[in-house]
C-alpha positions, 0 to 999 in steps of 0.5 A: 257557259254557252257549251254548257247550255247546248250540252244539257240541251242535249242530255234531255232531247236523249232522254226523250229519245231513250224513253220513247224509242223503245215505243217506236222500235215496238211499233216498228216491229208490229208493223212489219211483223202484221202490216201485210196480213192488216192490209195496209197497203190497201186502206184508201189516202185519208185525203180521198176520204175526207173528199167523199165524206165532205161531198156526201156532206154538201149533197146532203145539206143540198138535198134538204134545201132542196127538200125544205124549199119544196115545203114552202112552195 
């Protein structure tokens, strides 16, 4: 019964698999194919960008305190 179980288990993990390799191997080739002329080896980490973006966010929440502050004075 055991065996059973882990058997159809089996079959539907290959079925995902089977019905999105094709995607994947699609992907895999577009990217190999126009990877280099898209310039992906260039594009900056997604953590320095988050850094930049959230630093611009606290300097300019601080620039409106800051501005808010000499409003009331």
């Amino acid at each position: 019964m055991i065996n059973m179980n882990i058997q159809t288990e089996l079959k539907e993990t290959t079925k995902t698999n089977d019905r999105w390799s094709g995607l994947a191997d699609f992907l895999a080739r577009m990217i190999e194919k126009y990877g280099e002329s898209l310039g992906l080896d260039d594009l900056p980490t997604p953590e320095y960008v988050y850094y930049f973006a959230k630093r611009a966010e606290v300097y300019r929440k601080y620039a409106d305190l800051m501005a808010n502050k000499e409003t009331k004075d």
